[in-house]
C-alpha positions, 0 to 999 in steps of 0.5 A: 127061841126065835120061834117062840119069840114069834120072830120065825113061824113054819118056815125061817132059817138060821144059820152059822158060819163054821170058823176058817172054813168054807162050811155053815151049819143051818137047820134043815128044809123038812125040820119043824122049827118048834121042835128042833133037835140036833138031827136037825141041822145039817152042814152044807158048803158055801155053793150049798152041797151037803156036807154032813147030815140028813135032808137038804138045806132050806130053799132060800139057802143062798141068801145065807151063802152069797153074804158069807161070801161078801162079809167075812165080819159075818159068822150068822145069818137068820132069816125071820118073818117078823110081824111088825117089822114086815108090817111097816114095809108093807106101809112103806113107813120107815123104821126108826130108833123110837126106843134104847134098843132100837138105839144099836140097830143102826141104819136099816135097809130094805129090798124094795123086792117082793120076790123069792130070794131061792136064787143066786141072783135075787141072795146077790142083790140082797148081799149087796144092799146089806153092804156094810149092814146088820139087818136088811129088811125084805119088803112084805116079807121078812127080815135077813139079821146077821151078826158076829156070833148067834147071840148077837143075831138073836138079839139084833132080832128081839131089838129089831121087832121090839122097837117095830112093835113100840113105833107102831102102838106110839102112831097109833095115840100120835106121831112116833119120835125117833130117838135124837141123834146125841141119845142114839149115839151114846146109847147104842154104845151103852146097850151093846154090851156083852153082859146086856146081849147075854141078859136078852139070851138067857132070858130067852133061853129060860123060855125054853 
């Protein structure tokens, strides 16, 4: 689904914490991400040792553990390559909430960092940046989006670049508008809904 969305192209990752324990379940390096399967997936522990399945864990694997470890609120980290969202770090043009889904993304970080985050250095410092954050944005490279379950960080995903894509065209005819702060308030409760985040997921999912 994230691949179809064009949220994740030959490389990204996605993967969810299995619940009381030390172990997450994460698409392996080789696997082709518009094709997977559940040979696919691996389980590996939070220092990134195979624990069940075939092949290794993707490179940047310690960027899923190191905010495992810091945010036990946290069950799922994806870490995406989105075209417009990146687009804006490149130009160093802050995202705003300029739409009602971008309402519930709430304040965005970014890693002022171009680097590879295949370390446990580089993945502490990102940990750390997210803090008390749901996305983190890696500049002129991606994303990091986490969530409580893997609906809520596919949907944190399609809203993140949905409304990246929307302030971009509206600079484009002039000056893009964040929302007002009453509108972002009443409607990030609003649209946040388990009902609303399922609608997204299915209609996602249909795709498939």
């Amino acid at each position: 689904m994230m691949e179809k969305a064009k949220h994740i192209d030959f490389n990204g990752h996605f993967s969810v914490r299995i619940p009381e324990t030390d172990f997450m379940l994460i698409n392996s390096a080789a696997a082709s991400r518009n094709s997977l399967t559940e040979k696919d997936i691996i389980t590996i522990d939070l220092e990134g040792n195979l624990v069940e399945g075939e092949g290794r864990p993707p490179n940047e694997y310690p960027l899923h553990t190191q905010i495992y470890k810091k945010r036990a609120d946290i069950q799922s980290v994806a870490h995406t390559h989105p075209q417009w969202s990146t687009l804006l770090t490149i130009a160093k043009v802050p995202l705003r909430p300029v739409i009602i889904q971008g309402a519930v993304l709430g304040e965005i970080p970014v890693f002022s960092k171009s680097l590879s985050i295949s370390n446990f250095e580089i993945a502490n410092e990102i940990a750390e940046k997210l803090d008390h954050h749901h996305i983190i944005l890696l500049k002129a490279h991606g994303a990091v989006i986490t969530g409580k379950t893997i609906a809520e960080t596919f949907v944190r995903s399609v809203f993140l670049e949905e409304n990246a894509y929307r302030q971009y065209m509206a600079s484009q005819i002039g000056t893009a508008h964040s929302l007002e702060e009453e509108e972002i308030n009443k409607m990030a409760h609003f649209i946040w809904q388990k009902g609303n985040i399922w609608n997204v997921w299915d209609y996602h999912y249909s795709k498939l």
